[in-house]
C-alpha atoms as an extended CHARMM CRD file, in Angstrom:
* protein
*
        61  EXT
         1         1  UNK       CA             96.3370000000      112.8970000000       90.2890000000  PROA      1               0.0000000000
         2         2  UNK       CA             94.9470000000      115.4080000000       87.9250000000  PROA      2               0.0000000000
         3         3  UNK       CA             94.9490000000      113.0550000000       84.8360000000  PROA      3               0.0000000000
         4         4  UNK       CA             94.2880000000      109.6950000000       86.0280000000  PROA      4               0.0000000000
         5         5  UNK       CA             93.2580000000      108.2820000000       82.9630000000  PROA      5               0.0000000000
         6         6  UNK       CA             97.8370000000      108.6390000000       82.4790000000  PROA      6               0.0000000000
         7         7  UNK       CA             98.1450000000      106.4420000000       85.4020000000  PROA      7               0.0000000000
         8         8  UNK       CA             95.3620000000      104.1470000000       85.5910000000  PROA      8               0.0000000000
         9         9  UNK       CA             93.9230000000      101.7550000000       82.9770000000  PROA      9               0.0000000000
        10        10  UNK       CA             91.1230000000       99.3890000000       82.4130000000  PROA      10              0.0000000000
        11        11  UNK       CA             91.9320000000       95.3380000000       82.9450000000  PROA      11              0.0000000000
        12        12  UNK       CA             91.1720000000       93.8370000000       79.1820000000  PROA      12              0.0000000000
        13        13  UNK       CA             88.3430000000       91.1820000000       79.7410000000  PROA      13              0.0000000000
        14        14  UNK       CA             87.4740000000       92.2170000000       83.4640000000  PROA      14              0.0000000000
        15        15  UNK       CA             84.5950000000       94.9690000000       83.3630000000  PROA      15              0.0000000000
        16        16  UNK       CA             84.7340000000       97.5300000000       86.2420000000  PROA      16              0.0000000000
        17        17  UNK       CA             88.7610000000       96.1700000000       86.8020000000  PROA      17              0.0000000000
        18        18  UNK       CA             91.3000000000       99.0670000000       86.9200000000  PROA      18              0.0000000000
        19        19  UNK       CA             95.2740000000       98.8270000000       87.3070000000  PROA      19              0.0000000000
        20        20  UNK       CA             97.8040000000      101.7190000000       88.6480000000  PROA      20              0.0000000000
        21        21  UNK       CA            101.2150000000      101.4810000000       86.2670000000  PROA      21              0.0000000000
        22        22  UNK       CA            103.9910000000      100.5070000000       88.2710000000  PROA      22              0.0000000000
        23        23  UNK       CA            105.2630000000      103.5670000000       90.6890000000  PROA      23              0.0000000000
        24        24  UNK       CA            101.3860000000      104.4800000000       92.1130000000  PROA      24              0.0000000000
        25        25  UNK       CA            102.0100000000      102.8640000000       95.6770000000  PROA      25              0.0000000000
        26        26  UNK       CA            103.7120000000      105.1920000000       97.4670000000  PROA      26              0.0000000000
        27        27  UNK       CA            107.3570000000      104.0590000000       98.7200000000  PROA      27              0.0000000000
        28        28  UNK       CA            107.6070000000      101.0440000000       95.7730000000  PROA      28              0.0000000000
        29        29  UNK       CA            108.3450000000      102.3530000000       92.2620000000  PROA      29              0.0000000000
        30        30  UNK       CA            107.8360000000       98.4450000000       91.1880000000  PROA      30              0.0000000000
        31        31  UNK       CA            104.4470000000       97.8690000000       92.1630000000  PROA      31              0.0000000000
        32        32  UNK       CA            100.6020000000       98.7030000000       91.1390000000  PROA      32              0.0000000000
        33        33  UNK       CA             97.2950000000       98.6740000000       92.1480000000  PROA      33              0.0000000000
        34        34  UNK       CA             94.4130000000       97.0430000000       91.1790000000  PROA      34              0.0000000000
        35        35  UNK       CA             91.0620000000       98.0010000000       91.5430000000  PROA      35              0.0000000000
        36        36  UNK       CA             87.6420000000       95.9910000000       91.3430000000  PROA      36              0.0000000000
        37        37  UNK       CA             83.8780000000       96.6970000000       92.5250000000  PROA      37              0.0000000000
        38        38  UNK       CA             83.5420000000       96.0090000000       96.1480000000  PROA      38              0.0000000000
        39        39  UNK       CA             80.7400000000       94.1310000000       95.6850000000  PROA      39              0.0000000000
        40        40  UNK       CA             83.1600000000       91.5030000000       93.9260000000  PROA      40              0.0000000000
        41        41  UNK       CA             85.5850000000       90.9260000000       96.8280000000  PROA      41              0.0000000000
        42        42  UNK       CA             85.3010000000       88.0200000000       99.0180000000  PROA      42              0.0000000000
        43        43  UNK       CA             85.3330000000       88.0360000000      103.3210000000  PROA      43              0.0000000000
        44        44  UNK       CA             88.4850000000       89.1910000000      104.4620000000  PROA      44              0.0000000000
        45        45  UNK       CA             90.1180000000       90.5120000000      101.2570000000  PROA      45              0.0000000000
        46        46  UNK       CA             92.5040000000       93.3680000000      100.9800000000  PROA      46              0.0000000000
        47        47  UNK       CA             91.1140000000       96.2170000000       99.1130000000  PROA      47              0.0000000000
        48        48  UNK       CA             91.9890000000       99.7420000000       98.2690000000  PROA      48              0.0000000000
        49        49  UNK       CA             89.2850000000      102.5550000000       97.7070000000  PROA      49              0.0000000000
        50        50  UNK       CA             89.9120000000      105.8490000000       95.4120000000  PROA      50              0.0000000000
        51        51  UNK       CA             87.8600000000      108.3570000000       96.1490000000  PROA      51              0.0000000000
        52        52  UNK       CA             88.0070000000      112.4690000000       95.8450000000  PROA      52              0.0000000000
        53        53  UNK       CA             85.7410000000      114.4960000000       98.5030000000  PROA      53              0.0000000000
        54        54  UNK       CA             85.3120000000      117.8640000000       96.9820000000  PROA      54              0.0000000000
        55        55  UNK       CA             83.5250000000      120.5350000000       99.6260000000  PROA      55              0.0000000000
        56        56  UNK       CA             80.7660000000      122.9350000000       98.1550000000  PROA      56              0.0000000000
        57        57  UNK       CA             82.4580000000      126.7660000000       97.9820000000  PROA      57              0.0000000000
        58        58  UNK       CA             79.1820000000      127.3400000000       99.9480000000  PROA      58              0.0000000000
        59        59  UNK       CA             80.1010000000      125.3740000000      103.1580000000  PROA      59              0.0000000000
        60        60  UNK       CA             82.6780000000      127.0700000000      105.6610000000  PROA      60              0.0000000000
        61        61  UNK       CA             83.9660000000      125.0670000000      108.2870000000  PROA      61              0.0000000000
């Protein structure tokens, strides 16, 4: 997770298209991921969302 561009590259002629290598989906060494913009997907498509919430050292909870 701390180097992601290792693990996840841009899809060649697709702008905004990422893909995991194969081993990135937990429990399945064999498959990958593939992420687009959201805006892109169509009514009831699967889709998987990356995202890294960092809390300010200012806020105590």
């Amino acid at each position: 997770m701390n180097q992601p561009s290792e693990w996840i590259h841009p899809v060649e002629d697709k702008p905004l298209t990422f893909i995991t290598d194969p081993g990135h989906v937990s429990g399945y060494d064999f498959l990958t991921r593939t992420f687009t913009p959201y805006y892109k997907l169509g009514e009831m498509e699967w889709y998987y969302m990356y995202n890294r919430i960092k809390l300010k050292d200012s806020v105590n909870l």
